[in-house]
N, C-alpha and C positions, 0 to 999 in steps of 0.2 A: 324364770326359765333356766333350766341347768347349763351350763356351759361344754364345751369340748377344749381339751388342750389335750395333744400329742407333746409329751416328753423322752426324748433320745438319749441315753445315757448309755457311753462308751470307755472301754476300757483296751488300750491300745499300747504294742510296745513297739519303741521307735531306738532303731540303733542308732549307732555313731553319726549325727547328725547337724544341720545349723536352722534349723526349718524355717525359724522365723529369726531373724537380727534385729538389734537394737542399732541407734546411729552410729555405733562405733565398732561395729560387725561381729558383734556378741551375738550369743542365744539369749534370747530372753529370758529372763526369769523371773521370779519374786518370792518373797517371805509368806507363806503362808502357815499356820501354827509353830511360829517360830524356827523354823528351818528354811533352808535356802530352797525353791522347787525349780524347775524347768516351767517355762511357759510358753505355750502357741498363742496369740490375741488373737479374741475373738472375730477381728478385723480380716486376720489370713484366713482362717476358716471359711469366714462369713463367703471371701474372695474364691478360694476352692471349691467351696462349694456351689458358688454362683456359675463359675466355668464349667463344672460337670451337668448346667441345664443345658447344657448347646448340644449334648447326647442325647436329654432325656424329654426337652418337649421342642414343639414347632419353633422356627424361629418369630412368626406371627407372635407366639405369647410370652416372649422375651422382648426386655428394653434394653438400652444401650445408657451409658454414663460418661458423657462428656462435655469437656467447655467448647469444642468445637460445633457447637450447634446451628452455627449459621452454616457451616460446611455442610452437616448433614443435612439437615432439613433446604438447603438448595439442592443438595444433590437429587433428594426426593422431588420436588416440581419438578426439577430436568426432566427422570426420570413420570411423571405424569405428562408433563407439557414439554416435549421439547424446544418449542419456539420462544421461551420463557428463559431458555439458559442462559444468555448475558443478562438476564435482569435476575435470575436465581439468586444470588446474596442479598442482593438488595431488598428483593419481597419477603426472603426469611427473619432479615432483621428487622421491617416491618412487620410480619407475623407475629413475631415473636415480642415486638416490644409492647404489642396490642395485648396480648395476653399477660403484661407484665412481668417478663424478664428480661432485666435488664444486659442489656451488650456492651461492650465494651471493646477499648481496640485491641488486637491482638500486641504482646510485646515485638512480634516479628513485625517490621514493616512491611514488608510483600503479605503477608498471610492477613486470612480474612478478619472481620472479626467473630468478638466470640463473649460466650456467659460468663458473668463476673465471675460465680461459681463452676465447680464440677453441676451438672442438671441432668436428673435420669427421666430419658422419656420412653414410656413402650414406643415401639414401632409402632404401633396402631393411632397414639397420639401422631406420630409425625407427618402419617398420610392423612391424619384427619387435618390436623395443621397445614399440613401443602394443597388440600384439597379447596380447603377456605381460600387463603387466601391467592389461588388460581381462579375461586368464583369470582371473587373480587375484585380482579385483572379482567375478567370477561365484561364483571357490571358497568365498570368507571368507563371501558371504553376509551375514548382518548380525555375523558376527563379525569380527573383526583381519585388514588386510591382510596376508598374508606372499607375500612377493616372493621368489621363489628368485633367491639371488646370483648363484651361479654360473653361471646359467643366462641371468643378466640380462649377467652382464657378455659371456661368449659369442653372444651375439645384438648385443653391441656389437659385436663383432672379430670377425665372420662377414660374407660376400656383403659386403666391399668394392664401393665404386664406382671406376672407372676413375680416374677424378681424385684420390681416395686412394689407389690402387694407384699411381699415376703420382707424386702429387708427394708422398704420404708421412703420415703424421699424430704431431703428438706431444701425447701426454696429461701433462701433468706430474705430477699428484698421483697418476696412474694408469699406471704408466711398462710394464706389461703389456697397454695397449691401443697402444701405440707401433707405427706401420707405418712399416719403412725404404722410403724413394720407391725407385721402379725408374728414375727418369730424375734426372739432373742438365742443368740448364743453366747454363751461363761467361756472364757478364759480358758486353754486345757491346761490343766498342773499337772505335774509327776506327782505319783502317791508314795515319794519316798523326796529324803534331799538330794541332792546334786550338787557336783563341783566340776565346773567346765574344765576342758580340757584343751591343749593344743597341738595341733597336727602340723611336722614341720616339715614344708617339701622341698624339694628341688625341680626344675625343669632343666634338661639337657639341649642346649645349641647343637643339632643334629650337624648343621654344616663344620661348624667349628668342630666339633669332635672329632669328624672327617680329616682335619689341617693335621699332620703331624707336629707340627713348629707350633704348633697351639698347647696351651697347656689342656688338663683336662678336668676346669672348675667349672661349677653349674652355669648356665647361662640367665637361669635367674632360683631366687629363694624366697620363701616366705614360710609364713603362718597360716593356718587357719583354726580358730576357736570350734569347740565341738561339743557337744555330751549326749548323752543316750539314759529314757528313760519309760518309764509305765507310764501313759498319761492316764489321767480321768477328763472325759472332756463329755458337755451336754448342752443338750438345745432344748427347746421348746417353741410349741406352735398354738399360737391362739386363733383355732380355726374358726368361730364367730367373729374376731374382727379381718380374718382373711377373707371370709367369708361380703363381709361388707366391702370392703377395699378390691375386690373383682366383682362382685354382681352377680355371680354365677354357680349355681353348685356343684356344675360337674368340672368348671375350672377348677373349682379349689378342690376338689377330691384329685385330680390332676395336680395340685399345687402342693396339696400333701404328701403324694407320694412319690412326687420327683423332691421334694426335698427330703425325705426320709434318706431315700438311696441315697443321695449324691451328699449327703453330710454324714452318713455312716463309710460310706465309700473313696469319696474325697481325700486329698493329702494336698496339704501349700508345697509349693515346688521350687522355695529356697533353698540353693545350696544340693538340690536333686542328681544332678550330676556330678561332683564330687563325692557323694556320700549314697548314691542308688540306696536312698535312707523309705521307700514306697513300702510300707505294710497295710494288711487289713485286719480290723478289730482283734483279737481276741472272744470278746465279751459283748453282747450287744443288748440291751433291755429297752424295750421301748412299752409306753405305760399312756392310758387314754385316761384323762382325769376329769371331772365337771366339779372339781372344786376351784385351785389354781396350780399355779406351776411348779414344782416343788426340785432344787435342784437338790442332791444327794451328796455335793463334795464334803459334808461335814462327815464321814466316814472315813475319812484320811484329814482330819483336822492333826492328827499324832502318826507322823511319817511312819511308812512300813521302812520295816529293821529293814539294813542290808544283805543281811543271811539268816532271814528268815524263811523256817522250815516249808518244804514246798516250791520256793519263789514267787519274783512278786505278785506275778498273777493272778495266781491261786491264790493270796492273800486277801491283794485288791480285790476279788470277786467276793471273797469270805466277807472281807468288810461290805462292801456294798451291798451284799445281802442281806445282812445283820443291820445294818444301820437303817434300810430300806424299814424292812422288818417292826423293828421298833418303834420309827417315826411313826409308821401307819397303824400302831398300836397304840401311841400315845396322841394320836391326835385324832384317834376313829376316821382314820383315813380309807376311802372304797375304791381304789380305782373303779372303771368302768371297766377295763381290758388291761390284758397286757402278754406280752410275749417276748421272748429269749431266745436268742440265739448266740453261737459261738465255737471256736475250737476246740473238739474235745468233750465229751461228754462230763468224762470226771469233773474238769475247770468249771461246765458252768452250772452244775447238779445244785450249788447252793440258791441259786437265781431261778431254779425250776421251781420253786415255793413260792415265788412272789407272780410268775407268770408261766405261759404256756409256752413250752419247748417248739422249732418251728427251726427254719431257715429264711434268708433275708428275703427273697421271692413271695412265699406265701403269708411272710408279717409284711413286706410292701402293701398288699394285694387288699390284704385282711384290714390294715388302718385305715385305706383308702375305701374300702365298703362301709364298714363302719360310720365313718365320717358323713358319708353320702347318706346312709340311713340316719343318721341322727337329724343332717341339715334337712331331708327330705320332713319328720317329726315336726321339725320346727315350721316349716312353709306354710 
């Protein structure tokens, strides 16, 4: 049976910026074809783009990621069962150790406890979780709680949310509540080298300024590391096993298309205030495959020149088209679809060859049909 994968490949330029730091309050980077690049990790992305679903679908199909879970998940009985509130922690770490995760004490003495791990639950696990074991407060009566395991851990690993469908979940003490993500996102590099930069400022002591008996030195100074570049950045979505990990086809036609936008759209919001560093795309190619995933960065394996003709834009689209091109010629590669969009007609005329010209609305629209008619095929 043929497969579905949506691949997202973007080409973006990012000014004077620090998007993502290292522990030492560098921009990231790395060596990619022997030269030094900028890099976003796939991790900030992953992160920005998970926050722009709080726009794009119900908060019902969204989960939450915390070791606060005995917090939350009391919160929820409260909220079902009022009368349950002083005993709310206590039934959630019982819930929850029924289902096998493990709790532990918080390092704060006052605070409750909580998951050895970070633990992503949908919201629909949580109320299915406070739901239980509220029945089970009803059944014991003034006798012993008994919490069915089985049943607890199964309402753990049922009605995923979109963002655990999507980017995955891993239990460690619990390695059968483990969700394989249906999307990976690559690293975004600069299609040229880089060499960071430093930006050195001042802040003025407004009152001292005011003292005439005052001299008139900063009140404080520093640094900040910076650089600015073209990235190439791409995802991919394996909508059969998204598909599995929600149950549902028109969730995941929903799961598709909110993440389309919101990882084309999206930006990590390091350093966002110092550097109003917020752009969108240039270049945007999105490509329906039922082979496998094919990321395209080997088009900038040989950094684009500094002043080369055009700018880098125009380059990086020329290569990515070209390189596009070729691959799919040397491997008898068919997409199934695909479509381009981006600023400028000229910049992205080389990518009109490999897909159908569009704006980002009617390629949302158009992946998510697609998708839905393919799973519909498969049913």
């Amino acid at each position: 049976m043929p497969r579905t994968i949506v691949d997202i490949h973007v080409i973006q330029t990012v000014p004077p910026s620090n998007i993502n730091r290292d522990d030492t309050g560098s921009p990231k980077t790395a060596v990619y074809g022997g030269r030094r690049r900028a890099r976003v990790s796939s991790q900030s992305w992953k992160r920005a783009t998970r926050d722009a679903f709080d726009q794009l679908l119900d908060p019902t199909e969204l989960g939450v990621r915390t070791k606060r879970v005995v917090e939350l998940l009391g919160e929820e009985i409260t909220r079902q069962q009022p009368a349950l509130a002083d005993r709310s922690a206590e039934l959630a770490g019982a819930v929850l150790t029924a289902a096998g995760i493990k709790i532990v004490a918080a390092r704060k003495k006052e605070a409750l406890p909580e998951a050895e791990f970070l633990l992503f639950l949908s919201r629909r696990q949580v109320v299915g979780l406070a739901e239980l074991v509220i029945d089970a407060v009803e059944a014991a009566g003034d006798g012993k709680l008994d919490i069915d395991k089985a049943e607890a851990r199964a309402r753990a690993d049922r009605q995923h949310s979109v963002d655990v469908s999507l980017f995955g979940r891993m239990v460690a003490n619990a390695t059968d509540l483990n969700v394989d993500a249906a999307c990976q996102v690559a690293h975004a590099l600069s299609v040229h080298a880089v060499d960071n930069e430093y930006d050195y400022f001042t802040a003025v002591d407004d009152h001292k300024k005011a003292d005439d008996q005052e001299d008139a030195g900063a009140g404080m100074i520093g640094t900040v590391e910076f650089n600015s570049s073209t990235l190439y950045r791409y995802a991919t979505v394996d909508v059969d096993r998204l598909q599995d990990n929600l149950g549902d086809a028109e969730a995941t036609r929903r799961a598709v298309e909110a993440f389309t936008r919101a990882f084309v759209t999206s930006m990590p919001t390091g350093k966002q205030n110092t550097f109003a560093n917020r752009t969108l795309p240039d270049a945007v190619l999105v490509i329906v495959r039922e082979s496998q995933s094919i990321n395209l960065v080997g088009a900038f394996e040989e950094a684009v020149d500094d002043n080369v003709e055009g700018g880098r834009v125009v380059a990086a689209i020329e290569r990515l088209a070209e390189h596009a091109r070729e691959l799919h010629e040397a491997f008898d590669e068919r997409p199934v679809e695909a479509w381009v969009f981006g600023v400028g007609e000229k910049k992205v005329s080389p990518l009109t060859e490999l897909a159908r010209p569009s704006t980002i609305d009617p390629t949302v629209h158009a992946v998510g049909t697609l998708v839905a008619g393919r799973l519909a095929e498969q049913a």
